[in-house]
C-alpha positions in Angstrom: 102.7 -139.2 38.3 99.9 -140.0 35.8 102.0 -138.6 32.8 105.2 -140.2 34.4 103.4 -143.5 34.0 102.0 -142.9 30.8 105.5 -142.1 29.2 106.4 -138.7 29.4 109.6 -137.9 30.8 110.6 -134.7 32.7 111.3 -132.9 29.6 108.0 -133.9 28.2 106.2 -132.5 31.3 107.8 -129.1 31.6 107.0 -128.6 28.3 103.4 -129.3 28.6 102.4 -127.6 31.8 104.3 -124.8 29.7 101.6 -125.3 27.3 98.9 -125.2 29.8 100.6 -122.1 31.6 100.2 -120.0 28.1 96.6 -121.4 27.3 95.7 -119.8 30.9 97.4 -116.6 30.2 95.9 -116.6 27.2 92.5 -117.2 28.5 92.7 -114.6 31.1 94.4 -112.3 28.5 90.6 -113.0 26.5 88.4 -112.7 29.8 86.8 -109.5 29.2 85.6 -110.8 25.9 84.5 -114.5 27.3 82.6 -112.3 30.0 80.2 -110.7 27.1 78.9 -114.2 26.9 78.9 -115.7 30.2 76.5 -118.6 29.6 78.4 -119.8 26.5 81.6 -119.4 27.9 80.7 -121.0 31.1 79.9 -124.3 28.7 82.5 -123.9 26.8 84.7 -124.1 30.0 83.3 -126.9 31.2 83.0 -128.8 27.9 86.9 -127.8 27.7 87.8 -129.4 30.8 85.6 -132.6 30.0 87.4 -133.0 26.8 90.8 -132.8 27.9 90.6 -135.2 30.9 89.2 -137.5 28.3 91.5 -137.0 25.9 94.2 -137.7 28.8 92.8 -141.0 29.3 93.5 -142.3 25.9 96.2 -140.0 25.1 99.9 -141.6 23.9 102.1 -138.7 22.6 103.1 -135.4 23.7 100.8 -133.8 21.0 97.8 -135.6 22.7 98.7 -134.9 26.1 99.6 -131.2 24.9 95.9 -130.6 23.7 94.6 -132.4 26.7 96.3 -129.5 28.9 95.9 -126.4 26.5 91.6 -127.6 26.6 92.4 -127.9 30.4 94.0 -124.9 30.9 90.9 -122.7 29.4 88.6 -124.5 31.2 90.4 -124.2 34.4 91.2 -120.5 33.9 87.9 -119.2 32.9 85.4 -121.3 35.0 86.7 -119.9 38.5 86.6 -116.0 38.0 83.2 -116.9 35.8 81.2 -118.8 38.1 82.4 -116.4 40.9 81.0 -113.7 38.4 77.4 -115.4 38.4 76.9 -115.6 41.9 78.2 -112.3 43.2 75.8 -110.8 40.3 72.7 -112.4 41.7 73.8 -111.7 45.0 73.1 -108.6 47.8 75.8 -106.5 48.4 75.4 -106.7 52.1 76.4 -110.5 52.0 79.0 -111.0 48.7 81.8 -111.1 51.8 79.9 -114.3 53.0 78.9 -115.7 49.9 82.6 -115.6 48.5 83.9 -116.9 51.9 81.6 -120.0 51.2 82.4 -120.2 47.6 86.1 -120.4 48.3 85.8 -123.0 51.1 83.8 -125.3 47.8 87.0 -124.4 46.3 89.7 -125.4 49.3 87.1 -128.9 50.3 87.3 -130.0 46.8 91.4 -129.3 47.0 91.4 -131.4 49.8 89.3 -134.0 49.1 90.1 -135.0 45.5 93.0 -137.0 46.3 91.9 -138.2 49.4 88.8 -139.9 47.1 91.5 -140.2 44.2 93.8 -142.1 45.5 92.0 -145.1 46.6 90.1 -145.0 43.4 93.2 -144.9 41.3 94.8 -147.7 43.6 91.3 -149.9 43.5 90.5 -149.3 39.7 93.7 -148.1 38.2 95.3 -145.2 37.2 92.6 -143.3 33.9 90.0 -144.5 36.2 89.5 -140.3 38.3 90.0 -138.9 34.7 87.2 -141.0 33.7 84.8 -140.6 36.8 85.5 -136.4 36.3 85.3 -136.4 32.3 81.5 -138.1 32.8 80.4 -135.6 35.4 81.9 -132.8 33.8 80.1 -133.6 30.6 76.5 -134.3 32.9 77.6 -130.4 34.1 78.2 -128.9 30.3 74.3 -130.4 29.9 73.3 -128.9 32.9 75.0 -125.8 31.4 73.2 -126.1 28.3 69.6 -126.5 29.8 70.0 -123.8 32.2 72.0 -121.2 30.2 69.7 -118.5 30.5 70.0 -118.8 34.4 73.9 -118.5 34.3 73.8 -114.9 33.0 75.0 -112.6 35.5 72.1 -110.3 37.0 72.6 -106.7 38.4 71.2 -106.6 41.8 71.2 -103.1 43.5 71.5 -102.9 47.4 
């Protein structure tokens, strides 16, 4: 709906989540390689992501809007298997059943919540305004990224 009403016909939006499909096979295509620097990739992810929800607020073309999804894409495809990476590394064999049960109901609350937040705010504050809100915080998370990159290297715990 957002690229609907910021000009993009139907045409225009297969062709960009085309776009953001390859930059995610791509991505995952390159994984091994990101892995050998978790904490830099991990920033890079998020940094990715923050761009490209920016870049969709003020976007006006396809081009725009097609860098805006590529940026997304990486982001969204390495951060998941990444982050999952990190904790299962600092985490007990014993409990990694747990710990990813919990880590994928994060996932599924935030699935489900988004647009129940989203949509009022959109209605309330117009339609950039989520893009906004989630470029800020995911820029306040690339810092966090920054300061505690040392932390976000993944750890081999025995049992």
């Amino acid at each position: 709906a957002f690229l609907n009403d910021k000009g993009m016909g139907a045409t225009d939006i297969l062709y960009l989540y085309f776009a953001f499909g390859i930059s995610r096979v791509v991505s995952l295509a390159l994984a091994g390689q990101f892995a050998k620097r978790t904490s830099q990739t991990l920033i890079a992810a998020t940094l990715a992501v923050s761009i490209g929800l920016g870049i969709s607020v003020v976007a006006d073309s396809i081009i725009m809007f097609g860098i805006a999804l590529v940026l997304m894409g990486f982001g969204f495809s390495i951060f998941f298997p990444l982050t999952l990476e990190i904790i299962l590394s600092k985490t007990k064999k014993g409990i990694s059943g747990k710990i990813i049960g919990a880590y994928e109901t994060i996932f599924g609350l935030g699935w489900a919540i988004g647009p129940t937040i989203g949509g009022p705010i959109t209605q309330s504050f117009g339609n950039e305004t989520p893009y906004i809100i989630f470029a800020i915080i995911g820029v306040g998370i690339t810092v966090l990224a920054i300061i505690s990159r040392k932390k976000l290297e993944p750890l081999k715990i025995s049992e």
